[in-house]
MOPAC internal coordinates of N, CA, C and O (Angstrom, degrees):
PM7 1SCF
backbone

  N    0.0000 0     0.00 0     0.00 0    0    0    0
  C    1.4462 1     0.00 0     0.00 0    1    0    0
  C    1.5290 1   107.66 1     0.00 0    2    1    0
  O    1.2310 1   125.65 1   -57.20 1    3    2    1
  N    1.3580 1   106.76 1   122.80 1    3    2    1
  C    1.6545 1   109.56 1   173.96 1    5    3    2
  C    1.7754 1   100.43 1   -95.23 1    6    5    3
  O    1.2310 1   132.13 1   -14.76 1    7    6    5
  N    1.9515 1    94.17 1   165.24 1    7    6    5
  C    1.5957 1    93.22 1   174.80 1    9    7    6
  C    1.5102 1   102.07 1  -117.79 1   10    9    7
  O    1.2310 1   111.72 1   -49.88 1   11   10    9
  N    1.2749 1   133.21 1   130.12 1   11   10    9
  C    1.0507 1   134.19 1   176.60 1   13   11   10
  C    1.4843 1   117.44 1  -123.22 1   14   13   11
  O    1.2310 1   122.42 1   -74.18 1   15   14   13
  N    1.6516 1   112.97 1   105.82 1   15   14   13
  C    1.6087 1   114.91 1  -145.54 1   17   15   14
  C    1.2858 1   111.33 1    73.32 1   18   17   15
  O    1.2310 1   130.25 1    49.63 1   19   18   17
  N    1.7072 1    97.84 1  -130.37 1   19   18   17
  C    1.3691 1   126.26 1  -174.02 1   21   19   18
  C    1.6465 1    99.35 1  -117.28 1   22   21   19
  O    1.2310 1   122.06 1  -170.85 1   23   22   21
  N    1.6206 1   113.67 1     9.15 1   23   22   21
  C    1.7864 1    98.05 1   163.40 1   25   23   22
  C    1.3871 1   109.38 1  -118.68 1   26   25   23
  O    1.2310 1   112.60 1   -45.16 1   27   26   25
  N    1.2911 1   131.57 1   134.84 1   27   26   25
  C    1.6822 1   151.09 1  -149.99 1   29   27   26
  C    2.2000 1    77.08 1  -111.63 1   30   29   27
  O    1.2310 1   134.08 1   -49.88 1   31   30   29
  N    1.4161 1    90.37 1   130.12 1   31   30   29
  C    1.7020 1   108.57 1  -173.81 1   33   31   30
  C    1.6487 1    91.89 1  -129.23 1   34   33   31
  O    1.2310 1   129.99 1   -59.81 1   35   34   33
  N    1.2269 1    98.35 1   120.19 1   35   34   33
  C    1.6368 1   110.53 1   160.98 1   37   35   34
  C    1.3165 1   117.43 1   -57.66 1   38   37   35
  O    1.2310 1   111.01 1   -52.39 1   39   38   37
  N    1.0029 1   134.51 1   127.61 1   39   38   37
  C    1.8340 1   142.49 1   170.55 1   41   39   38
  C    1.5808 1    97.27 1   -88.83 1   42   41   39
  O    1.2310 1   117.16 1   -42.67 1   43   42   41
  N    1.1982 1   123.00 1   137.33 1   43   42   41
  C    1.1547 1   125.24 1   177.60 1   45   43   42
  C    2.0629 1    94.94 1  -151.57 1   46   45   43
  O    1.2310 1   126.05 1   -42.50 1   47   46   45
  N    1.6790 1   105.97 1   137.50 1   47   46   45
  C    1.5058 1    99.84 1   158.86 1   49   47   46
  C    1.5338 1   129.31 1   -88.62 1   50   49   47
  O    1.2310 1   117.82 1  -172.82 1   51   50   49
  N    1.5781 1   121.76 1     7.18 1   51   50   49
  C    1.1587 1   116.37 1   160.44 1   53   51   50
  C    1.1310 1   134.96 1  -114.77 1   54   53   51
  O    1.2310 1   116.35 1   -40.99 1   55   54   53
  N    1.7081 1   124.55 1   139.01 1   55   54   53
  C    1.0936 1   133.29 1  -179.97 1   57   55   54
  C    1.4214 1   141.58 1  -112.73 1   58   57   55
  O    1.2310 1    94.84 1   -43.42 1   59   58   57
  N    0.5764 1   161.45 1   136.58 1   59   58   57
  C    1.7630 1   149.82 1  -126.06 1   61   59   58
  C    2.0200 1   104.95 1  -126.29 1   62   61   59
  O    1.2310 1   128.07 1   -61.09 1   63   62   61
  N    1.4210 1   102.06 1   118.91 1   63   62   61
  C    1.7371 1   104.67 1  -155.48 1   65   63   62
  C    1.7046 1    88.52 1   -83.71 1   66   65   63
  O    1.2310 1   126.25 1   -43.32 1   67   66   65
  N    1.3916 1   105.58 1   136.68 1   67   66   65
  C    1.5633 1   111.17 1   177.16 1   69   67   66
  C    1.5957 1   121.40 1   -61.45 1   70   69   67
  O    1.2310 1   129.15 1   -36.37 1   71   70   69
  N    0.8935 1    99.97 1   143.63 1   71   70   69
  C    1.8380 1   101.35 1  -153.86 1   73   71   70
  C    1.4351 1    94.43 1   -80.94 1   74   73   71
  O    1.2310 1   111.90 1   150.39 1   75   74   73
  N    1.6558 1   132.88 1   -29.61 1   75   74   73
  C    1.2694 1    86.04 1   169.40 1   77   75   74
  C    1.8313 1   141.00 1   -82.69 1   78   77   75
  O    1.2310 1   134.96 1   168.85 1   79   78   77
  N    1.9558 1    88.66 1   -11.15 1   79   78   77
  C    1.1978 1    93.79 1   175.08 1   81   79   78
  C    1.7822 1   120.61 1   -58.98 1   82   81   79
  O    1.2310 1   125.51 1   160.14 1   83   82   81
  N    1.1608 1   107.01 1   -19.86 1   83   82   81
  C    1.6472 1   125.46 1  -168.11 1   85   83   82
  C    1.5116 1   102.80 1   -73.84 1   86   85   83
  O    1.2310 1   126.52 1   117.32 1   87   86   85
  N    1.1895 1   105.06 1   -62.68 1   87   86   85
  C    1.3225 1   118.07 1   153.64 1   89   87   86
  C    1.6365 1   124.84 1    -8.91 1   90   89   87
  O    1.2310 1   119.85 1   125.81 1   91   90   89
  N    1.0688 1   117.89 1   -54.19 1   91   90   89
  C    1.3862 1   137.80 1  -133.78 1   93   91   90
  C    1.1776 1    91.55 1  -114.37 1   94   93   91
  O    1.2310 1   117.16 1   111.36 1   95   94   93
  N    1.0550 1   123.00 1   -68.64 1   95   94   93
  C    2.0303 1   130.55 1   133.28 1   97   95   94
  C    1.7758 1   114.24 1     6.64 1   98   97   95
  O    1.2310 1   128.25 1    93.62 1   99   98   97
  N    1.7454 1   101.71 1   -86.38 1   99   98   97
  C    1.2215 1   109.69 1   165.40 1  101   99   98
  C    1.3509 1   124.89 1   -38.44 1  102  101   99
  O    1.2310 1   110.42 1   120.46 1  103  102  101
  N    1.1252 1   135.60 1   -59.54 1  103  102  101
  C    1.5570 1   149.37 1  -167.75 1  105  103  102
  C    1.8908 1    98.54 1   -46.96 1  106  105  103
  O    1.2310 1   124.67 1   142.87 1  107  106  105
  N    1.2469 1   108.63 1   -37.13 1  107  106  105
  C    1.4848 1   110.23 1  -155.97 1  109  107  106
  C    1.7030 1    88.79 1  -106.30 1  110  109  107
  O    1.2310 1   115.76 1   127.12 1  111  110  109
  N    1.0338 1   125.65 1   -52.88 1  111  110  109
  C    1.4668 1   127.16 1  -168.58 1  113  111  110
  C    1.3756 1   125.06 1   -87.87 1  114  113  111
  O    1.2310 1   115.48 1   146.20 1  115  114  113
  N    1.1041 1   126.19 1   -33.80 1  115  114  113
  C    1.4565 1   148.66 1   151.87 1  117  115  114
  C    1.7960 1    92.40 1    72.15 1  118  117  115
  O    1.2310 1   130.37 1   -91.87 1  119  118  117
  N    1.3619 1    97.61 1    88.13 1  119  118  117
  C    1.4060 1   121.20 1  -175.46 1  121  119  118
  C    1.2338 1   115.24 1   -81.93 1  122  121  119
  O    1.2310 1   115.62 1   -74.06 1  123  122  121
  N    1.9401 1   125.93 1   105.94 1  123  122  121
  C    0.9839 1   119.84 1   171.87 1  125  123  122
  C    1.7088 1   134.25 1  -104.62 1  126  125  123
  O    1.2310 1   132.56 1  -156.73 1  127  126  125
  N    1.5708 1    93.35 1    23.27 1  127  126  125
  C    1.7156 1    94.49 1   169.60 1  129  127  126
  C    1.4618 1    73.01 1  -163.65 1  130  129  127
  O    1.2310 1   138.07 1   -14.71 1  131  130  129
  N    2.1047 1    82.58 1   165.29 1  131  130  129
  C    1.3663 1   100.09 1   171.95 1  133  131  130
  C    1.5087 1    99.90 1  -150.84 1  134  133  131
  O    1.2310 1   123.98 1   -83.18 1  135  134  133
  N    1.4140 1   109.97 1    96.82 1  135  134  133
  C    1.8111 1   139.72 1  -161.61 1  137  135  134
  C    1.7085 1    83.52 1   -55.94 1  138  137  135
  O    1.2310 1    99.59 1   139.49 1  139  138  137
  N    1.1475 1   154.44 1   -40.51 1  139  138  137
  C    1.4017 1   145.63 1  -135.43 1  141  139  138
  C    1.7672 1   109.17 1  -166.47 1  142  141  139
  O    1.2310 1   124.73 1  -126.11 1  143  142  141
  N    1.5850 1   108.52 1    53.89 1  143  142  141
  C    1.1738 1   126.11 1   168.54 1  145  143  142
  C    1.5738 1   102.27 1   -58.79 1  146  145  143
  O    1.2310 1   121.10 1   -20.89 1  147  146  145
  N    1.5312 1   115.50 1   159.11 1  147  146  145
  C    1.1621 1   118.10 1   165.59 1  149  147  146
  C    1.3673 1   118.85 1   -92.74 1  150  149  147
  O    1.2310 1   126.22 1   -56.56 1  151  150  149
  N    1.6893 1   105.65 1   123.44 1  151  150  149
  C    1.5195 1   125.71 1   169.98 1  153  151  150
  C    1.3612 1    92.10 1    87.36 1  154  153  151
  O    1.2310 1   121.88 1  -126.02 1  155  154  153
  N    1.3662 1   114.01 1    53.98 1  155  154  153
  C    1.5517 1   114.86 1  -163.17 1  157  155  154
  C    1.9366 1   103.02 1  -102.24 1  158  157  155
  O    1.2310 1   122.04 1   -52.28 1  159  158  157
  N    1.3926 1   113.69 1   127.72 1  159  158  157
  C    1.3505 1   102.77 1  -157.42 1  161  159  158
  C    1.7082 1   105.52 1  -102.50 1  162  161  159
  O    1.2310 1   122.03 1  -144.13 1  163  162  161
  N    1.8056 1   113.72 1    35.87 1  163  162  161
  C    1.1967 1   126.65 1   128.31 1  165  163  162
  C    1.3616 1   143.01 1   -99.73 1  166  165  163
  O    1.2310 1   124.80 1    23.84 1  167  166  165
  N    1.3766 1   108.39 1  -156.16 1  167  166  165
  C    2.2353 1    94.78 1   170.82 1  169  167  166
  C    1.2908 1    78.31 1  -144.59 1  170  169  167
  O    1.2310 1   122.91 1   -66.84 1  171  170  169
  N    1.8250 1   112.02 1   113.16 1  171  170  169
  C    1.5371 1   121.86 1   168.39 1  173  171  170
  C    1.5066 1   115.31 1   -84.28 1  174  173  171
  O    1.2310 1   126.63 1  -125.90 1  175  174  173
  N    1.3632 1   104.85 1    54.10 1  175  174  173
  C    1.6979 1   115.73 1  -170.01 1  177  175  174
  C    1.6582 1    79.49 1  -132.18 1  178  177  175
  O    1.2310 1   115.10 1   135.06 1  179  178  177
  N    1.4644 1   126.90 1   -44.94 1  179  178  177
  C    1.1705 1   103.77 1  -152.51 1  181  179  178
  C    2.1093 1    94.79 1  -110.85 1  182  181  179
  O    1.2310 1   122.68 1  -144.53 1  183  182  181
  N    1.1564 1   112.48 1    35.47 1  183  182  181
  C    1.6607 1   102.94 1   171.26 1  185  183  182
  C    1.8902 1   105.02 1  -154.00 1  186  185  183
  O    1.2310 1   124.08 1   -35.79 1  187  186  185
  N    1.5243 1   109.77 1   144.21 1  187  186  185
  C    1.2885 1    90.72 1  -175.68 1  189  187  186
  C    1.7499 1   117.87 1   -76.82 1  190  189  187
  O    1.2310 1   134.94 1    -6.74 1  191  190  189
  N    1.7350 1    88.70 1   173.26 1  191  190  189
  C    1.0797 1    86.17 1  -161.05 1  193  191  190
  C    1.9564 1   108.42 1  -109.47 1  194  193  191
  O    1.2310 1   116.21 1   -25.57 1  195  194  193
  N    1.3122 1   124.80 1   154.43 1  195  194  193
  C    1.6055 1   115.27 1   147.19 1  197  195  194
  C    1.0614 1   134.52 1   -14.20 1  198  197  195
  O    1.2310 1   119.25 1   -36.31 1  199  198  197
  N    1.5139 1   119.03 1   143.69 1  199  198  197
  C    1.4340 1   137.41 1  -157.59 1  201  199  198
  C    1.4220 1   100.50 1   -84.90 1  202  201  199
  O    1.2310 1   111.81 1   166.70 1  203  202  201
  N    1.6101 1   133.04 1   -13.30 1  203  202  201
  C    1.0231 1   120.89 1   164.28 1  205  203  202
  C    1.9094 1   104.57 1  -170.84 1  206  205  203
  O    1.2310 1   137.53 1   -79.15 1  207  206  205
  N    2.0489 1    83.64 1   100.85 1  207  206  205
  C    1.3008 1    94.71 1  -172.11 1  209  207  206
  C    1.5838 1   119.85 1  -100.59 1  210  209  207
  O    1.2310 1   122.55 1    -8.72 1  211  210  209
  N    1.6277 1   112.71 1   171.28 1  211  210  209
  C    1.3373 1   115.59 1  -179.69 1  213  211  210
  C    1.3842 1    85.86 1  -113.79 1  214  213  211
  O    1.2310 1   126.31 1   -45.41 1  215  214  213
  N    1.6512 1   105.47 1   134.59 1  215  214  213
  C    1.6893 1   115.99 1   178.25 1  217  215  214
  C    1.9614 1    98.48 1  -143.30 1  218  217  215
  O    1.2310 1   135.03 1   -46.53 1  219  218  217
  N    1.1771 1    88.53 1   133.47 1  219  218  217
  C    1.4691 1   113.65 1  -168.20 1  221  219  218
  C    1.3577 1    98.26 1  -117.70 1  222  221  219
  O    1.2310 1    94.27 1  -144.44 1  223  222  221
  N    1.3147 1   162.21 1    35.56 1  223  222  221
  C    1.6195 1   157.17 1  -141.85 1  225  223  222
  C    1.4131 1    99.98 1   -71.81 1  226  225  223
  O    1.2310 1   134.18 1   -37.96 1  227  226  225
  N    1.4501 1    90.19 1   142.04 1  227  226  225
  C    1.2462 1   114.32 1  -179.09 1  229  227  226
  C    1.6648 1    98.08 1   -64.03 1  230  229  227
  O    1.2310 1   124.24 1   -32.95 1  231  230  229
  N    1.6366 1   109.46 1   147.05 1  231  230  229
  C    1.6569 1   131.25 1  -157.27 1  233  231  230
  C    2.0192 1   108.71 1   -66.26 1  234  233  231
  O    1.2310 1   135.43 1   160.55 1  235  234  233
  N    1.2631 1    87.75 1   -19.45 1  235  234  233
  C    1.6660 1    94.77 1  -168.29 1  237  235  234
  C    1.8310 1   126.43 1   -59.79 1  238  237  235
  O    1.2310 1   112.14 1   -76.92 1  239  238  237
  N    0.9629 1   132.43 1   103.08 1  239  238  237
  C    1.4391 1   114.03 1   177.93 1  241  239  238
  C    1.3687 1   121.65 1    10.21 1  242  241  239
  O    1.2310 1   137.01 1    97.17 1  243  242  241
  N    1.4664 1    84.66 1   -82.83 1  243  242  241
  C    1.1926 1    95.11 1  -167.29 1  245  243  242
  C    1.6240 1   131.17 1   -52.43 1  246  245  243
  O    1.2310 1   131.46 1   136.30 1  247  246  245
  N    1.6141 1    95.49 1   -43.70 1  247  246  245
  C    1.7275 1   106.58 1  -176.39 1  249  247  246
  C    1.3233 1   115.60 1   -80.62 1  250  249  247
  O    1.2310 1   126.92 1   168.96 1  251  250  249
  N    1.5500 1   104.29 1   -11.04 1  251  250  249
  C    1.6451 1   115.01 1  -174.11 1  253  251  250
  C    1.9160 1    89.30 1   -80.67 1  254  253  251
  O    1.2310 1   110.35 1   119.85 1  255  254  253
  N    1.0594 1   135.74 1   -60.15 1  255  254  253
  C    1.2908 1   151.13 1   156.67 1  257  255  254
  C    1.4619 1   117.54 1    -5.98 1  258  257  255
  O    1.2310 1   131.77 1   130.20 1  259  258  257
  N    1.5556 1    94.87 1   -49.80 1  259  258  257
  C    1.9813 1   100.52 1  -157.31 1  261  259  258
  C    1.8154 1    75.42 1   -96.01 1  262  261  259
  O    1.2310 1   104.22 1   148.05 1  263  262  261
  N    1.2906 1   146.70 1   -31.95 1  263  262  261
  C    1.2254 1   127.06 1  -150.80 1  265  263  262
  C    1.6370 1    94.79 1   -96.55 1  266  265  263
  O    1.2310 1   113.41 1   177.43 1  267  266  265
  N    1.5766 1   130.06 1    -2.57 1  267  266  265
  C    1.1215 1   119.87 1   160.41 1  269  267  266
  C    1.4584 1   106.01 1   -90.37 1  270  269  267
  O    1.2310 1   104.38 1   167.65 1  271  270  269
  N    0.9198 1   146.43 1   -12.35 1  271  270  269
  C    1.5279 1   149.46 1  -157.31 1  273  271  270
  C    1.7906 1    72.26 1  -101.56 1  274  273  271
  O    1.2310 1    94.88 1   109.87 1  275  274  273
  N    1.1414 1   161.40 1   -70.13 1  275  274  273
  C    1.0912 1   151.96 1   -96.72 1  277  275  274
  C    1.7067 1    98.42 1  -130.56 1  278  277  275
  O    1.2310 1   118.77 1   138.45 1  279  278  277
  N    1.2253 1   119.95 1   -41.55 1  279  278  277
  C    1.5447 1   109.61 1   152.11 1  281  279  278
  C    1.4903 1   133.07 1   -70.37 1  282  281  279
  O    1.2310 1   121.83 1   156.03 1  283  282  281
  N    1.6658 1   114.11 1   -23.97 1  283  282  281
  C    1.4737 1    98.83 1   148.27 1  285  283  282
  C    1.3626 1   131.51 1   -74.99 1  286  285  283
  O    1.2310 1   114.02 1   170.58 1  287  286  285
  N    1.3520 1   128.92 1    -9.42 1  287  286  285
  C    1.3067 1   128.93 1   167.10 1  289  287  286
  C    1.5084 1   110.67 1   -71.26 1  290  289  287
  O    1.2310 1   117.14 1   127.98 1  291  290  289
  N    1.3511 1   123.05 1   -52.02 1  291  290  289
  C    0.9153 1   138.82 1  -177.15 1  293  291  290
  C    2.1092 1   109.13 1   -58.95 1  294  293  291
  O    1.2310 1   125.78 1   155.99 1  295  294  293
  N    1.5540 1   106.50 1   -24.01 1  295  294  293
  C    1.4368 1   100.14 1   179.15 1  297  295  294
  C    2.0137 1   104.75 1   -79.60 1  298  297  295
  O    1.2310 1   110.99 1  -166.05 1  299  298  297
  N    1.0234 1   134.56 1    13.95 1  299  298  297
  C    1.0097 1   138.22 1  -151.98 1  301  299  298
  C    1.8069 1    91.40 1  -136.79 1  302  301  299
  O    1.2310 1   107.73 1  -167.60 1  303  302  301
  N    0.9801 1   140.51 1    12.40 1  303  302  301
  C    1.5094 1   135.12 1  -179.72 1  305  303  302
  C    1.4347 1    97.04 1  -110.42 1  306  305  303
  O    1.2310 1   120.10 1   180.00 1  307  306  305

């Protein structure tokens, strides 16, 4: 949590992709998993994933990091 002034702002690394842009996404790619949904009550680091996914990674170094390491592994299955 940062303080900015007198209002305290939550830092958070996830962000939620605008549905129509997703959309628009879908239409052309026809997305059948999404390894790193938001508030997703798995860890799409540790199960495989769809033959053609939509991945949004969470903002963090690190997890932004392991979820590219983890869709090029994953382009090779």
């Amino acid at each position: 949590m940062i303080k900015i002034g007198k209002v305290r702002k939550k830092i958070h690394d996830n962000w939620k992709t605008p549905i129509d842009f997703y959309n628009k996404l879908n239409d052309e790619f026809k997305f059948d998993f999404d390894p790193c949904p938001l508030n997703s009550d798995f860890d799409g680091l540790n199960i495989e994933w769809g033959k053609s996914n939509f991945i949004n990674p969470p903002y963090s170094r690190k997890l932004k990091e392991a979820f590219i390491r983890k869709a090029y592994q994953e382009s090779f299955v």
